[in-house]
Kinemage of the C-alpha trace (Angstrom):
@kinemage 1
@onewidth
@group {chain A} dominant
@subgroup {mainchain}
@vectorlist {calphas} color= white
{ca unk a 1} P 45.574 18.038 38.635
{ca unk a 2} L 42.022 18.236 37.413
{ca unk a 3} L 39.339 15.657 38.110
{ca unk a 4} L 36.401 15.887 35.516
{ca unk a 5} L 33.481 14.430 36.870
{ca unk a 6} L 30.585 13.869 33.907
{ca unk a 7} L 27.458 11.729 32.928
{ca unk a 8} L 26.821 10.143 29.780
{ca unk a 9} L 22.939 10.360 28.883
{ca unk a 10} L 20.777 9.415 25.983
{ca unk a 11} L 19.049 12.305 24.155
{ca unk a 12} L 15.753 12.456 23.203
{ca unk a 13} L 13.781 15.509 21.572
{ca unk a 14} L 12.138 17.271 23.832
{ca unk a 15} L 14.582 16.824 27.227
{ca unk a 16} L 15.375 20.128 29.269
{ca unk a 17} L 18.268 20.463 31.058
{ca unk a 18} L 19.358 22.437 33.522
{ca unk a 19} L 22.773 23.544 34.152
{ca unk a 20} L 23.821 25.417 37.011
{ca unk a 21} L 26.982 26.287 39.015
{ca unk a 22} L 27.133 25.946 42.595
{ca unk a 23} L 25.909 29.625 43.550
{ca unk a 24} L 22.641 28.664 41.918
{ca unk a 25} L 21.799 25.148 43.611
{ca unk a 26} L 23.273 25.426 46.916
{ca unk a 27} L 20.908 27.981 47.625
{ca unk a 28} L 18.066 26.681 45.281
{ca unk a 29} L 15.943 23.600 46.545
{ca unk a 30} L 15.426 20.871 43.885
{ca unk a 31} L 11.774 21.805 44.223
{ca unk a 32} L 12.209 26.121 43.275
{ca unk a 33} L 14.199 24.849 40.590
{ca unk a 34} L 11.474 22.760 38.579
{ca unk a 35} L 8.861 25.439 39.353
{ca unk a 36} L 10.944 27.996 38.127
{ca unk a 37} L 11.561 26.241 34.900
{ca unk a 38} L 8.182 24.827 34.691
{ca unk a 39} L 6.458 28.566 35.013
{ca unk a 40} L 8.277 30.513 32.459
{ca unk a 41} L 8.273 28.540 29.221
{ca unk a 42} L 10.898 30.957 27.559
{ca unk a 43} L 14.331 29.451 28.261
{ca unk a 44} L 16.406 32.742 28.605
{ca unk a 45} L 13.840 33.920 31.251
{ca unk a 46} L 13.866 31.009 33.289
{ca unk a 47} L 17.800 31.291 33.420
{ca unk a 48} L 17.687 34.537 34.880
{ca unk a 49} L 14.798 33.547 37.506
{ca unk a 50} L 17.245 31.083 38.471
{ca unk a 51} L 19.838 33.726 39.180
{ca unk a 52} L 17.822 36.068 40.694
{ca unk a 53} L 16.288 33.292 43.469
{ca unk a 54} L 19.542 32.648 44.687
{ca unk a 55} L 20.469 36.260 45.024
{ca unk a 56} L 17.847 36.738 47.073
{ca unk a 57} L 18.456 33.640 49.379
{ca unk a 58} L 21.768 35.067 49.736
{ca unk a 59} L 23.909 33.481 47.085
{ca unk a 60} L 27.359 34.581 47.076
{ca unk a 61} L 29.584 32.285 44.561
{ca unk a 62} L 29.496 32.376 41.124
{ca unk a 63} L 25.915 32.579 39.777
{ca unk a 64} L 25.307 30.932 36.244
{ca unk a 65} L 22.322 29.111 35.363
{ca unk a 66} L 21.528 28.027 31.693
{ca unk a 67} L 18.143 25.945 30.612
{ca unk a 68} L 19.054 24.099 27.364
{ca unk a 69} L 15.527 22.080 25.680
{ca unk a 70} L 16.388 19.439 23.034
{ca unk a 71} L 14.383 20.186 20.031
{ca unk a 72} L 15.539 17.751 17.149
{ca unk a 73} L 18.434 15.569 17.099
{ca unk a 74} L 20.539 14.911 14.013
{ca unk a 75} L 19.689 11.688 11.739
{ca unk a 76} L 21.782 8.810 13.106
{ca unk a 77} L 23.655 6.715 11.020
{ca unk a 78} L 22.898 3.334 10.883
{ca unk a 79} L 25.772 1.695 12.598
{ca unk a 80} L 25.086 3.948 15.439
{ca unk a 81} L 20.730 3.641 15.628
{ca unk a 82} L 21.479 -0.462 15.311
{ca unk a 83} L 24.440 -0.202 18.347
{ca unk a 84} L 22.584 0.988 20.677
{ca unk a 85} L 19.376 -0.824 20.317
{ca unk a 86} L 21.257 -3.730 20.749
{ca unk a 87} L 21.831 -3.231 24.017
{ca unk a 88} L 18.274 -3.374 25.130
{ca unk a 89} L 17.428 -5.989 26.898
{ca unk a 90} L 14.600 -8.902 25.979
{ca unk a 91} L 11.350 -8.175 26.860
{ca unk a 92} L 10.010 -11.271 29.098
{ca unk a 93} L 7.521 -13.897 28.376
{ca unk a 94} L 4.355 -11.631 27.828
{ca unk a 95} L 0.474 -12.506 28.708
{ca unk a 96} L -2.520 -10.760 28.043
{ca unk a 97} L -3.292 -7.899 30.062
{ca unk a 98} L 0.364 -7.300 30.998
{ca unk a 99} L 1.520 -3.571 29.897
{ca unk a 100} L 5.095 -3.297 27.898
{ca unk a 101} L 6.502 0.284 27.988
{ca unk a 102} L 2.602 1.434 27.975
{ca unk a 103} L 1.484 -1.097 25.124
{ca unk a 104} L -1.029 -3.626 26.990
{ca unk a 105} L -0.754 -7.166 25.665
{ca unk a 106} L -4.102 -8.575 23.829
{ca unk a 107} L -3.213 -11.706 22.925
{ca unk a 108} L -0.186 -13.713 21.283
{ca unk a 109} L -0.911 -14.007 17.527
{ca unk a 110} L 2.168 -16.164 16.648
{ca unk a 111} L 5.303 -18.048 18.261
{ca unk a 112} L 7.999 -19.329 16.656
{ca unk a 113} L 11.474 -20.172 17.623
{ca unk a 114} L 12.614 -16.927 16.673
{ca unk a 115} L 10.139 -14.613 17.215
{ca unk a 116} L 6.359 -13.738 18.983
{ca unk a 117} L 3.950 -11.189 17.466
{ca unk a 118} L 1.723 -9.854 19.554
{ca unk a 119} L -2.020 -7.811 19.447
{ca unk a 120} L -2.157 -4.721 21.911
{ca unk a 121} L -3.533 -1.235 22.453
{ca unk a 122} L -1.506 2.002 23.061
{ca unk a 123} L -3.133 2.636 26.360
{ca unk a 124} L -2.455 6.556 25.667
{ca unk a 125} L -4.069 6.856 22.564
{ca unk a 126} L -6.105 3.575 22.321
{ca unk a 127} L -3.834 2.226 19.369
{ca unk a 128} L -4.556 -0.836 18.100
{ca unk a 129} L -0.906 -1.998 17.228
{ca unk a 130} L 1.572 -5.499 16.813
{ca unk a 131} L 4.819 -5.991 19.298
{ca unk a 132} L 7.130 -7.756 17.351
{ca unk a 133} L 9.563 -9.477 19.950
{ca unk a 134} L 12.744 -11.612 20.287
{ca unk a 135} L 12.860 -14.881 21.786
{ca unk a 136} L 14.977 -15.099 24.159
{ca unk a 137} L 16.497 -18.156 22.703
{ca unk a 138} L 18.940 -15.924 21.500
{ca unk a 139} L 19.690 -13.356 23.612
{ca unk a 140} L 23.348 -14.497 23.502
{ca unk a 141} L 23.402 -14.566 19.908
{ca unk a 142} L 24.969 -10.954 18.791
{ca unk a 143} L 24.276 -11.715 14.925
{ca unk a 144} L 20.755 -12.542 15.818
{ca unk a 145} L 20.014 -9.527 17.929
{ca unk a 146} L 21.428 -7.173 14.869
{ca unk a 147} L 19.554 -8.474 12.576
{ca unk a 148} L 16.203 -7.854 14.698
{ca unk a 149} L 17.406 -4.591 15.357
{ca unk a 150} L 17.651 -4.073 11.247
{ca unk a 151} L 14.470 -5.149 10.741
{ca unk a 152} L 13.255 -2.700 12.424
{ca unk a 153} L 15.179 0.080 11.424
{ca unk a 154} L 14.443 -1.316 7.812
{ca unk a 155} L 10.672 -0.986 8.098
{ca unk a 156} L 11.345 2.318 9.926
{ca unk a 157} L 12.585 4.027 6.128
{ca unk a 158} L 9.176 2.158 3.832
{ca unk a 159} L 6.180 4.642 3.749
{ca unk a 160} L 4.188 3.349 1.189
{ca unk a 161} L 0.638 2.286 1.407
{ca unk a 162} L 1.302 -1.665 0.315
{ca unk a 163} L 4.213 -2.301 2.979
{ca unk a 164} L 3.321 -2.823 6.490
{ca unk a 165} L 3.985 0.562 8.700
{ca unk a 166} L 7.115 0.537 11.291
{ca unk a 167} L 5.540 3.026 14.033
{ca unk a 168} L 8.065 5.514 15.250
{ca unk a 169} L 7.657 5.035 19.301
{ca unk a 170} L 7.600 8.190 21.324
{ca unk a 171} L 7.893 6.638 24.535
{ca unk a 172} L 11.171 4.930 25.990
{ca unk a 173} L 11.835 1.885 25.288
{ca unk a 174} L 13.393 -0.571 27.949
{ca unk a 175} L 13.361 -3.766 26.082
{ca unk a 176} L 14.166 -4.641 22.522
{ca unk a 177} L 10.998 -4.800 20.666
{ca unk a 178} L 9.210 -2.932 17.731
{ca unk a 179} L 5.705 -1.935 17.105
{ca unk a 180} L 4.221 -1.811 13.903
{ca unk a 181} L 0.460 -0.796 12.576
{ca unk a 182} L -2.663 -3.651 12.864
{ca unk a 183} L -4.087 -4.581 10.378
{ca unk a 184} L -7.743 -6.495 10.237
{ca unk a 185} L -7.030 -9.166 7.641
{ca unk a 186} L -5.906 -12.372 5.984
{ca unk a 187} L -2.304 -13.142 4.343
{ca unk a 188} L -2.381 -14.072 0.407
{ca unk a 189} L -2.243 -17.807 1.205
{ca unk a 190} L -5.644 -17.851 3.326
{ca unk a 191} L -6.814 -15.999 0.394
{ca unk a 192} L -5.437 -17.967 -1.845
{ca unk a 193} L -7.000 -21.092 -0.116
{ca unk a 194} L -10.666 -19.489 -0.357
{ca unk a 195} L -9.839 -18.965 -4.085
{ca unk a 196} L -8.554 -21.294 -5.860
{ca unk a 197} L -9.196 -19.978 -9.498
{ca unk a 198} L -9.339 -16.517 -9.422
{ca unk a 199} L -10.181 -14.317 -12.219
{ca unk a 200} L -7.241 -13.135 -14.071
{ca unk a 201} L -8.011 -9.188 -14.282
{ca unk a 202} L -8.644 -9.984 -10.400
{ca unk a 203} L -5.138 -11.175 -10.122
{ca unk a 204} L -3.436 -8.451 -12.131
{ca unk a 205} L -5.236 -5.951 -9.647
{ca unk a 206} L -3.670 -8.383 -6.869
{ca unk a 207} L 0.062 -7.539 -8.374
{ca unk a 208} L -0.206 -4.375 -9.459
{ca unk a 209} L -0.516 -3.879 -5.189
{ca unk a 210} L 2.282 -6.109 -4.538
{ca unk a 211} L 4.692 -4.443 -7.298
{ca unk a 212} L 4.076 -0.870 -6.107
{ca unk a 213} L 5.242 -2.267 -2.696
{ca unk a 214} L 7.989 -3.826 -3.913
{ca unk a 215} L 8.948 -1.371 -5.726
{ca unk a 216} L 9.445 1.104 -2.770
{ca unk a 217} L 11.649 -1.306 -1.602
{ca unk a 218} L 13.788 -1.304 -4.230
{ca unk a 219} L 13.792 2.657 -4.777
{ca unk a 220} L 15.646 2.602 -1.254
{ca unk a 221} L 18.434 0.427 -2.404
{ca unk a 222} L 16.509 -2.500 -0.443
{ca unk a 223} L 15.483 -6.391 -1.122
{ca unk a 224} L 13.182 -8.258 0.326
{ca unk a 225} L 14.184 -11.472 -0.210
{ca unk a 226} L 11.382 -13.656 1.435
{ca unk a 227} L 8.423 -12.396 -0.348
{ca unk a 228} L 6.055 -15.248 -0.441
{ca unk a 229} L 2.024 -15.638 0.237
{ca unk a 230} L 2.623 -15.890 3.742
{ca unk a 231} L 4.368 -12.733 4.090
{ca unk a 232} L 1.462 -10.494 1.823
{ca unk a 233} L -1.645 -9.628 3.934
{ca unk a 234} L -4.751 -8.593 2.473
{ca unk a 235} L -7.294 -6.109 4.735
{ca unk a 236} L -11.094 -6.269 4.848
{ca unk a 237} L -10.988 -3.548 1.606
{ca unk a 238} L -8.670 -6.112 -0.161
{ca unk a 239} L -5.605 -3.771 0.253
{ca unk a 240} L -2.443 -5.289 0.021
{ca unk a 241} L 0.336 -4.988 2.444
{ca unk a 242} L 3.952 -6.804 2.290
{ca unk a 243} L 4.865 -7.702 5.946
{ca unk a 244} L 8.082 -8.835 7.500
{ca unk a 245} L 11.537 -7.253 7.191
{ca unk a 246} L 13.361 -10.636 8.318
{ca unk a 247} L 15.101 -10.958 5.492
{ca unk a 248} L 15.372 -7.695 4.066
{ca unk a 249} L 19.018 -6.589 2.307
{ca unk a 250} L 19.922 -3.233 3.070
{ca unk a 251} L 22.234 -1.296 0.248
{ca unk a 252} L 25.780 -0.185 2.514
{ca unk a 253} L 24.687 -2.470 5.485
{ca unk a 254} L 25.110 -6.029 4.505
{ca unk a 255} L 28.297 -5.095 3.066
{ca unk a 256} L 29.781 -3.536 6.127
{ca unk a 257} L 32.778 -5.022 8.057
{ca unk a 258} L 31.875 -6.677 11.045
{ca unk a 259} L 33.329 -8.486 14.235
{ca unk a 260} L 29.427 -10.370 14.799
{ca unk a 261} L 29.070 -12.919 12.263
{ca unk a 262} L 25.893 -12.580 10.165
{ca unk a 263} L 23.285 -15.586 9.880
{ca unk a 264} L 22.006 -14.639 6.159
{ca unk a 265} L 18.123 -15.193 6.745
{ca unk a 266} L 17.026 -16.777 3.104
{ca unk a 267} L 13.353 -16.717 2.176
{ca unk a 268} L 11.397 -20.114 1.530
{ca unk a 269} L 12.936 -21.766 -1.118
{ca unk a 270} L 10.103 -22.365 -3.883
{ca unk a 271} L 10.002 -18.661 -3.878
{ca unk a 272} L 13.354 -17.980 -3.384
{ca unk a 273} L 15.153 -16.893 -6.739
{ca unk a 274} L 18.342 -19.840 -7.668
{ca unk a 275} L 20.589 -17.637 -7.146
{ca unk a 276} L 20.332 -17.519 -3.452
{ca unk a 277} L 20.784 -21.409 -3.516
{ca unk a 278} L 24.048 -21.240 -4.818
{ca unk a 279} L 25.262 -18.776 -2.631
{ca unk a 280} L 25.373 -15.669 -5.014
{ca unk a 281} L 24.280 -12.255 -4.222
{ca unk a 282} L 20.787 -10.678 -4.724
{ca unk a 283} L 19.583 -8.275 -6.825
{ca unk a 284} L 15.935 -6.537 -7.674
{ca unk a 285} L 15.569 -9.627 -10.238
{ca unk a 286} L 15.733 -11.709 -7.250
{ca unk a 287} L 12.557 -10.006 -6.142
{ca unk a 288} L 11.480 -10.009 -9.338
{ca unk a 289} L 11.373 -13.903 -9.445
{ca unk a 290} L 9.686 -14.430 -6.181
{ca unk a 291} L 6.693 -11.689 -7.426
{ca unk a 292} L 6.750 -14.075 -10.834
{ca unk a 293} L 6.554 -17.432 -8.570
{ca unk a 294} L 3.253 -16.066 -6.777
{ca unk a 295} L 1.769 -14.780 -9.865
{ca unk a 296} L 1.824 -17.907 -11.285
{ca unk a 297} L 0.375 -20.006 -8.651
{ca unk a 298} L -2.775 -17.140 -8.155
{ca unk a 299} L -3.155 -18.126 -11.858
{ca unk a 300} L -2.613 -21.748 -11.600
{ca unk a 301} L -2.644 -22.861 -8.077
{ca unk a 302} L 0.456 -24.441 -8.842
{ca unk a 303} L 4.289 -23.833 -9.154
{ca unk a 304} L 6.386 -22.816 -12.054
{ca unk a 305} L 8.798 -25.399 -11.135
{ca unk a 306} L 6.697 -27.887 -9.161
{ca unk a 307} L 8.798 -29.013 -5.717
{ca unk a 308} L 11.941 -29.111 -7.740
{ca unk a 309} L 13.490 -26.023 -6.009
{ca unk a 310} L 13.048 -26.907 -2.925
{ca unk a 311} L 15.042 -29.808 -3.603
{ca unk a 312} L 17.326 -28.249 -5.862
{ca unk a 313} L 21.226 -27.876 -5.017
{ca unk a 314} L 24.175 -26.856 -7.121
{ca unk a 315} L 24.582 -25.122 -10.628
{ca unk a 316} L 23.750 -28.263 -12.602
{ca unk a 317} L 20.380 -28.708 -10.719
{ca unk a 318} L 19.391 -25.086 -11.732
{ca unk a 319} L 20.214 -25.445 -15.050
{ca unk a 320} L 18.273 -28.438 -15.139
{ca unk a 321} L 15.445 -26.569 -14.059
{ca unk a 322} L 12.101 -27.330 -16.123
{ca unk a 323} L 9.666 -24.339 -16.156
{ca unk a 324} L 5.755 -25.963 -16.676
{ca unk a 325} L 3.254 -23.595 -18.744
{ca unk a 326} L 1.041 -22.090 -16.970
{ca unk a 327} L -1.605 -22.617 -19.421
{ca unk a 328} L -1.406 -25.922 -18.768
{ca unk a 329} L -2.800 -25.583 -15.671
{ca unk a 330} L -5.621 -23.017 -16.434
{ca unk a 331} L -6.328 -22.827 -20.351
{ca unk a 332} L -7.823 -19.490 -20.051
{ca unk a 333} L -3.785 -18.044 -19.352
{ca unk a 334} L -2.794 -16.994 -22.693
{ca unk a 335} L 0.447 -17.687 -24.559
{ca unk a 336} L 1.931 -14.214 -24.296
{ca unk a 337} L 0.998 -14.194 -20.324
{ca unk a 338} L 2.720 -16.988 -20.124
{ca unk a 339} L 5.577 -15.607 -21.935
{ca unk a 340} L 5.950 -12.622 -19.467
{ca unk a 341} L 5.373 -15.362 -16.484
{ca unk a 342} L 8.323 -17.517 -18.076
{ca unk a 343} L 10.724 -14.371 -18.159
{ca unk a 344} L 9.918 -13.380 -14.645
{ca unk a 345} L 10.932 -16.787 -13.272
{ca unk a 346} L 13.694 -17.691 -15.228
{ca unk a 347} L 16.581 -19.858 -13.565
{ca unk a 348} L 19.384 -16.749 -14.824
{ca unk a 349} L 18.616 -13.570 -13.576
{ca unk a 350} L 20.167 -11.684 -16.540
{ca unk a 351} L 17.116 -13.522 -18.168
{ca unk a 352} L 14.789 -12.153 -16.236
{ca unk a 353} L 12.693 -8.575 -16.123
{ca unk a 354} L 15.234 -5.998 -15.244
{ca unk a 355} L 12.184 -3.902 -13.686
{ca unk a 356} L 8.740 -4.469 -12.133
{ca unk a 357} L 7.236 -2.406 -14.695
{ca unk a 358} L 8.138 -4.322 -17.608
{ca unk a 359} L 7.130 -7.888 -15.923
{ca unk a 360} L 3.585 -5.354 -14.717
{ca unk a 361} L 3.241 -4.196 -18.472
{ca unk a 362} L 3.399 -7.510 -19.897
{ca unk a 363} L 0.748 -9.079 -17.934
{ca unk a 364} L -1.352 -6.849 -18.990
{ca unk a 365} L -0.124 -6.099 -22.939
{ca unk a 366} L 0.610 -9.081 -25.020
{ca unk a 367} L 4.590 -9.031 -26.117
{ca unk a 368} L 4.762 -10.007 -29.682
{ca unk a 369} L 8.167 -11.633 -28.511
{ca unk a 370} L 5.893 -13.877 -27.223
{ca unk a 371} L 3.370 -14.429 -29.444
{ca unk a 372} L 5.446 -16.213 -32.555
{ca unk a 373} L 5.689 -19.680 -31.313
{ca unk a 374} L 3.516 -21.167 -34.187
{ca unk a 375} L 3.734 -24.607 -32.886
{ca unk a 376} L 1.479 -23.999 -29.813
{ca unk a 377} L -2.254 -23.930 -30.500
{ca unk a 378} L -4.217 -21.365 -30.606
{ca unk a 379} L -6.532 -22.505 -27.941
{ca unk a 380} L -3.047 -22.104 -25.958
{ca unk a 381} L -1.759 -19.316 -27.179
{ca unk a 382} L -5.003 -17.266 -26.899
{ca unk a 383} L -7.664 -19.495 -25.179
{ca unk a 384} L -9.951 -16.283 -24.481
{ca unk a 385} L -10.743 -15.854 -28.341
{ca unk a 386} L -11.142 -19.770 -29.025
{ca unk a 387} L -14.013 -20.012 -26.150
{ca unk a 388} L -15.732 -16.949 -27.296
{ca unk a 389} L -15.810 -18.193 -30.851
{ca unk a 390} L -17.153 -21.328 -29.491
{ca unk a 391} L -19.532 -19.715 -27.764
{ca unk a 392} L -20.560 -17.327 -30.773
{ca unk a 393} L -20.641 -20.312 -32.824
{ca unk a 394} L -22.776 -22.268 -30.065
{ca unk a 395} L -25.351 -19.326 -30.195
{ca unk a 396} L -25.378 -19.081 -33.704
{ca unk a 397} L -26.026 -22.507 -34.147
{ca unk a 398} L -28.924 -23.032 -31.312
{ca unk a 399} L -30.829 -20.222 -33.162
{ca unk a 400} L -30.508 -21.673 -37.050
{ca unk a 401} L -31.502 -25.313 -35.028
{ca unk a 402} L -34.702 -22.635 -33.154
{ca unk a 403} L -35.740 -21.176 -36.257
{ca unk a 404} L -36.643 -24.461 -38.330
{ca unk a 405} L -38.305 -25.561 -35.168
{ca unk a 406} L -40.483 -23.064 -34.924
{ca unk a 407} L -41.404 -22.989 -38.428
């Protein structure tokens, strides 16, 4: 009969163990043992310091000592990273000036039902950083708690200069958080607020940010899926950053078999593609559509759709979906902007871009796909040229009227 008597640990990089028979630590305080180990940074020595201490205080079992240090730790898989952060426990109400796992609390920048957000400082390294939290209005909820845990791990693979950064935490953690980099800014809708007619090259530069975020999203097999002004945040250099991995569709993850039910988190629904709405899967023109929705309204200030998705339900009420030119709005969009606008946000996704470069290089270079409608005027189609031939006409004219004056 053998009894087997073990302990089941959690490795981290950088743990030393020590493992020792008998012979070695019944004649070797606790105390030798760490100063051994601590003075004689080359494993194989220490192991032999070990044995040769408990000769000398007389050791006569079996002597064995090995000194094992962790140095990296194979990539887990998914399943496994998002297992056992779920069994962390929620952090507890937090108030400034109260240290979390040696983050100190600044203030609370935002509470919802769901979630806090929080300021603080590493107080090792003097950090500035957010602490995303649960609430603990669900701390019973297993499909909740996963899909925090994936929002971290999702932000964890983005490192790319226009999506927020995940920090990878050195430290322990004893309660289910994450901690992510600060940044000194304003989302896309305060900015947005403070301008309400931007200048068009100024919004190109505005999505040409938000696309190559995007985009590394969708190079890692991953959607967003709630990318709307609120979630874009702007710095005091006017860099772009996409924030929040709520809602965020991981490639081999949503699709695995589960026993916890998943609550599919859906992004707001005047930026949320139609497809969503009726139940049907994602795909990078889903993304696509939501990127089309907030060009449109930094060019307009208004919606391609008005408030009719938000109210919109069922495969009839897509269809019946009325897309608004944006030129109608702002007369300085021209038709073939439009054009590429109307393609982004179409109600079918096969109708859409198929890539964020295409919808990128048709905001920019007029499409002559969209450029035959000869029905729609040309102060429409290409409002830029009608105002400076007005103008040129204007300043032709004031001079002819200057001369006979001044005759």
């Amino acid at each position: 009969h053998l009894d087997i008597d073990y302990r089941k640990l959690t490795l981290e990089p950088g743990d030393l163990y020590i493992l020792t028979t008998d012979g070695v630590h019944d004649f070797t305080s606790d105390n030798d043992i760490q100063r051994i180990v601590e003075e004689n940074h080359d494993l194989q020595t220490a192991a032999e310091k070990l044995v040769r201490f408990a000769l000398e205080g007389g050791s006569n079992d079996n002597i064995t000592a090995q000194v094992v240090r962790i140095d990296t730790l194979p990539v887990q898989d998914t399943n496994t990273a998002i297992k056992e952060l779920t069994q962390l426990p929620f952090p507890p109400p937090l108030e400034p000036g109260m240290v979390l796992d040696g983050y100190r609390i600044l203030k609370e920048i935002h509470a919802s039902k769901r979630t806090q957000v929080y300021k603080a400082e590493d107080t090792e390294s003097g950090q500035t950083v957010i602490i995303k939290t649960p609430s603990v209005n669900y701390d019973d909820e297993p499909a909740y708690i996963e899909g925090f845990v994936r929002e971290e791990w999702a932000g964890k693979r983005i490192n790319n200069s226009r999506v927020l950064k995940v920090i990878e935490q050195k430290r322990k953690r004893n309660f289910l958080y994450y901690v992510m980099e600060y940044v000194d800014g304003q989302t896309l809708r305060d900015w947005m607020n403070q301008h309400s007619r931007p200048d068009i090259k100024e919004v190109r530069l505005l999505v040409e940010q938000i696309t190559t975020g995007l985009r590394a999203f969708h190079r890692l097999e991953m959607l967003h899926q709630d990318l709307k002004p609120e979630n874009i945040m702007l710095d005091a250099n006017g860099t772009v950053k996409i924030i929040d991995f709520g809602s965020t569709k991981i490639a081999g993850i949503a699709e695995i078999s589960s026993p916890i039910e998943r609550v599919e988190l859906l992004g707001t629904k005047n930026y949320t593609a139609p497809e969503y709405l009726l139940g049907q899967p994602g795909s990078n023109r889903s993304d696509i559509f939501s990127l089309g929705t907030i060009t449109y309204e930094l060019l307009t200030g208004k919606l391609p759709y008005g408030d009719a998705l938000d109210r919109t339900e069922g495969r009839r009420a897509v269809a019946n979906l009325k897309y608004q030119p944006s030129y109608h709005h702002n007369p300085m969009i021209p038709v073939w902007m439009d054009g590429a606008l109307k393609k982004a946000v179409h109600p079918e996704a096969k109708q859409r871009y198929d890539t964020l470069s295409e919808f990128l290089h048709d905001l920019s270079h007029p499409n002559p796909r969209f450029m035959g409608d000869a029905s729609v005027p040309l102060l429409e189609r290409n409002p830029v040229a009608v105002w400076r031939g007005i103008s040129i006409a204007l300043a032709i004219g004031n001079g002819v009227l200057l001369y006979f004056l001044l005759r």
